[in-house]
C-alpha positions in Angstrom: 101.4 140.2 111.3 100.6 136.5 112.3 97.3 136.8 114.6 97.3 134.9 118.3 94.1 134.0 120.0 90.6 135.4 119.2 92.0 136.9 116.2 93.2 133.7 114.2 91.7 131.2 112.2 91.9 127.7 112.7 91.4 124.3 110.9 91.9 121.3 112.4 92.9 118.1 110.3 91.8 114.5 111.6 92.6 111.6 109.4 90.3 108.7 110.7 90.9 104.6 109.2 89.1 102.6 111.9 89.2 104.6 114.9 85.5 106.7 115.2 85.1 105.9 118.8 88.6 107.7 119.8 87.9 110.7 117.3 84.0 111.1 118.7 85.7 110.7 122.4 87.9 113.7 121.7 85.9 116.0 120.4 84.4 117.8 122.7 88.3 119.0 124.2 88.9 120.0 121.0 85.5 121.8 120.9 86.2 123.4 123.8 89.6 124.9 122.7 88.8 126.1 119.2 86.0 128.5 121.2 86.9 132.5 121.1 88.8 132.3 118.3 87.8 134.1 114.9 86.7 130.9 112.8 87.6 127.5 113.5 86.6 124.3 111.6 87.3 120.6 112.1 88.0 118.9 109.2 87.8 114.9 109.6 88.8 112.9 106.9 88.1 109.2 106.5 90.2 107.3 104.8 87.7 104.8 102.9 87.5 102.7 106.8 86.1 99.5 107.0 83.0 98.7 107.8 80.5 102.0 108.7 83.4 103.6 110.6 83.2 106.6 107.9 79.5 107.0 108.2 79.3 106.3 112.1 81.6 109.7 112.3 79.5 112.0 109.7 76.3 110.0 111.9 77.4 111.3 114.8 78.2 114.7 113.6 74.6 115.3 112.9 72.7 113.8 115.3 75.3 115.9 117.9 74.3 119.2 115.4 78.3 120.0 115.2 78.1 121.1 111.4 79.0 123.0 110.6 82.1 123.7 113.0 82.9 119.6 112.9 82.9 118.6 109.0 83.0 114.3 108.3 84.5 113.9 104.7 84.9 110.7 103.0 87.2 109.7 100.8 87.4 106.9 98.3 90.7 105.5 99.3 92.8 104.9 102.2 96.3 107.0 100.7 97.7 107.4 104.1 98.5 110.1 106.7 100.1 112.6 103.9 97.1 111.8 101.0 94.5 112.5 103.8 95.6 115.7 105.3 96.3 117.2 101.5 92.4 116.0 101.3 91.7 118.3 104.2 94.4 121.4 103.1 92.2 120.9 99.7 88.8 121.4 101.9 90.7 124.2 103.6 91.0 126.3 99.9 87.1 126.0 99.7 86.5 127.6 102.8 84.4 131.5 103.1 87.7 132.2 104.7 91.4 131.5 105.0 93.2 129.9 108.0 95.6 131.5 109.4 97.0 127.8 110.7 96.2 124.0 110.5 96.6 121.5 113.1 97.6 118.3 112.0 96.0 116.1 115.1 96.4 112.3 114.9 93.1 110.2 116.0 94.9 109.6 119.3 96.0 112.8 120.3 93.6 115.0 122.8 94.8 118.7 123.0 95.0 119.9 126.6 93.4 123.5 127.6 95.4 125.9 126.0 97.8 124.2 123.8 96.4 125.3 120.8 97.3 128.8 121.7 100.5 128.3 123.2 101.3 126.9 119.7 99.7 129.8 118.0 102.4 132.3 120.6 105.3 130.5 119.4 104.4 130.6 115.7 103.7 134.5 116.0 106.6 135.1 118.4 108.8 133.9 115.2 107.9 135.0 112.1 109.9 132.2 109.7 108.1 129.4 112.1 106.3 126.8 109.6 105.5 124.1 112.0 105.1 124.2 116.0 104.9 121.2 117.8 104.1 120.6 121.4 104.8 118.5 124.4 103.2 115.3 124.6 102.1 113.4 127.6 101.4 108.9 127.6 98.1 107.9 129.4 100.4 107.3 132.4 100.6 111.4 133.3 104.3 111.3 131.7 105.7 113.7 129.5 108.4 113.9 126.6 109.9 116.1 124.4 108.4 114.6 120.9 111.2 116.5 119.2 114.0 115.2 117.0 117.1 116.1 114.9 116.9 114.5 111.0 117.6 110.9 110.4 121.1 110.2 109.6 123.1 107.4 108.9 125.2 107.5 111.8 122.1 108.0 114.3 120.7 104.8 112.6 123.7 103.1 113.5 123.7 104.4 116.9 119.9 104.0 118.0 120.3 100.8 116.6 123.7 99.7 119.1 121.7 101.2 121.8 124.9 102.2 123.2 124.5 104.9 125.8 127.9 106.9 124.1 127.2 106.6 120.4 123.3 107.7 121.2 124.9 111.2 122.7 127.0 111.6 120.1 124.4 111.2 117.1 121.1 112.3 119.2 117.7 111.8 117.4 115.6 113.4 120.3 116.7 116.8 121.3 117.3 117.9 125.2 114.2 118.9 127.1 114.0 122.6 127.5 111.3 124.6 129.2 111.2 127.4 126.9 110.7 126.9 122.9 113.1 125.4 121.0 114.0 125.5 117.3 114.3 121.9 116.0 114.4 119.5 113.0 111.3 118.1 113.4 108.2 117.2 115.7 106.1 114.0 115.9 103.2 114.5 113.3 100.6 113.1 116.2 100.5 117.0 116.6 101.6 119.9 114.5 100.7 123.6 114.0 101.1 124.3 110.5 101.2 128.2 108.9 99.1 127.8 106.2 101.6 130.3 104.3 104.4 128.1 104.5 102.0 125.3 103.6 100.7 126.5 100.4 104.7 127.3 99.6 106.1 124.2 100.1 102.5 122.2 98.7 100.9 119.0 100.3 102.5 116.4 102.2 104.2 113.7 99.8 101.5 111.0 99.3 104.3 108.5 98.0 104.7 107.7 102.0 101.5 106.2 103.2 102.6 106.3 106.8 105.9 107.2 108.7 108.8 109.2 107.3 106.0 111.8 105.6 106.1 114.7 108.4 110.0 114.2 108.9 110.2 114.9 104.8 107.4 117.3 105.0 109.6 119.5 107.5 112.7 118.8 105.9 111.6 120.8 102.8 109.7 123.0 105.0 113.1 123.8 106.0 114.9 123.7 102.7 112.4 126.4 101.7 113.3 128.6 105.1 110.7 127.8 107.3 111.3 126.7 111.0 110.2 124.3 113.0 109.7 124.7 116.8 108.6 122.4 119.8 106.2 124.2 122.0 107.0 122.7 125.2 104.3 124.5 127.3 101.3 123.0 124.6 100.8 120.2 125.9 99.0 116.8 124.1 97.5 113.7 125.3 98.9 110.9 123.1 97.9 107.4 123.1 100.6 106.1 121.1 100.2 103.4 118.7 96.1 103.7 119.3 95.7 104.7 115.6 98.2 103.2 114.0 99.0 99.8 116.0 102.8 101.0 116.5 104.7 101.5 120.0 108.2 102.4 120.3 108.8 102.2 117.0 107.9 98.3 116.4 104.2 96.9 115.8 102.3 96.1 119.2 101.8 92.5 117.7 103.2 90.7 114.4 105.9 92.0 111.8 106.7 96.0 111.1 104.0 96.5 107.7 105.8 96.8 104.6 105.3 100.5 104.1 107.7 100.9 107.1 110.7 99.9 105.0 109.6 101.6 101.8 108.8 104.9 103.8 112.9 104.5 105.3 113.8 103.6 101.8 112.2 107.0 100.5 113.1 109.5 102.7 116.7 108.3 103.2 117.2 108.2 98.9 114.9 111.2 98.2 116.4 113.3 101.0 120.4 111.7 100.4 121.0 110.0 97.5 120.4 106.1 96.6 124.1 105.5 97.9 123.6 107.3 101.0 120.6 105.7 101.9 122.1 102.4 101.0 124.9 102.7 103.4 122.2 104.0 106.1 121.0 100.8 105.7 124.0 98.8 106.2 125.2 100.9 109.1 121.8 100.3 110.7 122.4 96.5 110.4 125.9 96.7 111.9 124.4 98.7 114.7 121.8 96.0 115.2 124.5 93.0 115.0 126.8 95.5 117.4 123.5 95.7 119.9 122.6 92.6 120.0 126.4 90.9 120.4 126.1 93.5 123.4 123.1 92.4 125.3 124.0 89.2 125.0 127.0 89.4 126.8 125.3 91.2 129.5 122.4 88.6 129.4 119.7 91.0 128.2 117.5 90.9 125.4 117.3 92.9 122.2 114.0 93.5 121.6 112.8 94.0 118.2 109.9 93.2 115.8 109.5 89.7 114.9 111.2 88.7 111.7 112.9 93.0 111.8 116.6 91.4 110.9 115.3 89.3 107.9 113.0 92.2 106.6 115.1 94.9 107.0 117.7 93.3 105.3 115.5 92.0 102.6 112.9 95.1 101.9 115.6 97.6 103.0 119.2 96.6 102.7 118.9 94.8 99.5 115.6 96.3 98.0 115.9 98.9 95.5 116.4 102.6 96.4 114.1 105.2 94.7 116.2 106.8 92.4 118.7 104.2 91.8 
């Protein structure tokens, strides 16, 4: 039977590039909610930072005496969100003891009193549950779902009209419910994972260095017949874009980074075919042209990354489909 509270075991996985300050800030929350249970660990991995980020963190741990509850490891490359957590899950198969669960928690993210276990209830309360996910809430006090249906080709198209109609017919975010939910998938800036459905399905797929990985991580999560659930009462402060520079979906400043459009590229061809993800693609641009012919006519502005028409078309469109 899948423990809850004192009796389960817990590892935590934080992949750091660059952001010490915000990890050593939300420590001692995270501390603080890993107490009373049977073992917990924190498992930082840095992800070769620049400068003495890496040895500010494993600095810090030791002057603070958090060892060896809070563990600093340092890798020798930045590989990304997936090749640093299966860093961690690699750490988590040297342990005395085996977790029950691992929660994948972005720099970014603060846990709020009590999610962690609210998380654990759901994943207990439904035995084929891989991944729980909670609520999460913007710096404002606001809070949102942070759970979605799969990518597909017609809700690229619609997200990308930003017509009100064609958005409720292909949804990516699901309805708001107060009770748990069985979903797609949750945003990785906070994930339960059961470590038996982990060490089914293996790591997380290193070919993505950032974005699309936990969307194809719980997509063969759920091809081998594990769940995924949002946790709507585990609730998670989330600075987004504080790790990774992103808001909304488009960079805070400058052009979308390259391994945006080879991370779409790769889920949409390793998940549906090099055809299917090709006509993704093109439906996505005639969504785009479709919202912005809209706007205009109602003298608004479509907003997107500087340079996004041109690059998608070029690294996206036209680029070469894994596979193909």
């Amino acid at each position: 039977m899948f423990p809850t509270s004192s009796d389960a075991r817990i590892v935590v996985s934080i992949v750091n590039y660059g952001t010490s300050e915000t990890v050593i800030a939300g420590l001692p929350a995270l501390q603080a909610e890993l107490e009373g249970f049977r073992d917990s660990v924190i498992l930082i991995v840095d992800n070769a930072s620049p400068g003495e980020d890496g040895a500010r963190l494993a600095a810090h741990v030791e002057r603070e005496r958090l060892g060896p509850r809070v563990r600093v490891i340092l890798s020798p490359r930045n590989g990304g969100f997936a090749a640093g957590n299966n860093v961690a899950f690699a750490a988590c198969r040297e342990l005395d003891w085996t977790p029950d669960a691992v929660l994948l928690l972005n720099p970014d993210a603060e846990v709020r009193p009590g999610a962690v276990r609210e998380m654990l209830a759901v994943m207990a309360a439904h035995p084929r549950a891989g991944v729980v996910g909670g609520r999460l809430e913007n710096p404002d006090g606001s809070t949102w779902v942070a759970a979605f249906r799969f990518p597909s080709a017609m809700s690229e198209f619609a997200l990308a009209t930003g017509v009100g109609a064609l958005i409720r017919r292909w949804p990516r975010l699901v309805s708001d419910s107060e009770t748990p939910k069985r979903v797609d998938w949750v945003s990785g800036a906070a994930m339960l994972v059961r470590w038996q459905a982990l060490e089914g399905v293996g790591g997380m797929d290193e070919a993505y260095f950032l974005y699309y990985e936990e969307i194809d991580f719980m997509r063969r999560m759920n091809g081998a017949g594990w769940e995924t659930w949002h946790a709507p009462a585990a609730l998670v402060l989330h600075d987004a874009g504080g790790a990774t520079g992103m808001l909304d979906g488009r960079p805070r400043a400058g052009r979308m980074p390259d391994y945006w459009f080879e991370s779409w590229r790769r889920y949409f061809a390793l998940n549906h075919g090099a055809g299917y993800a090709r006509l993704a693609a093109w439906l996505k641009l005639a969504g785009m042209g479709a919202g912005f012919a809209q706007r205009r006519l109602r003298g608004r502005s479509y907003d997107l990354a500087p340079g996004f028409w041109e690059d998608f078309l070029r690294k996206a469109a036209l680029a070469r489909m894994p596979g193909s």
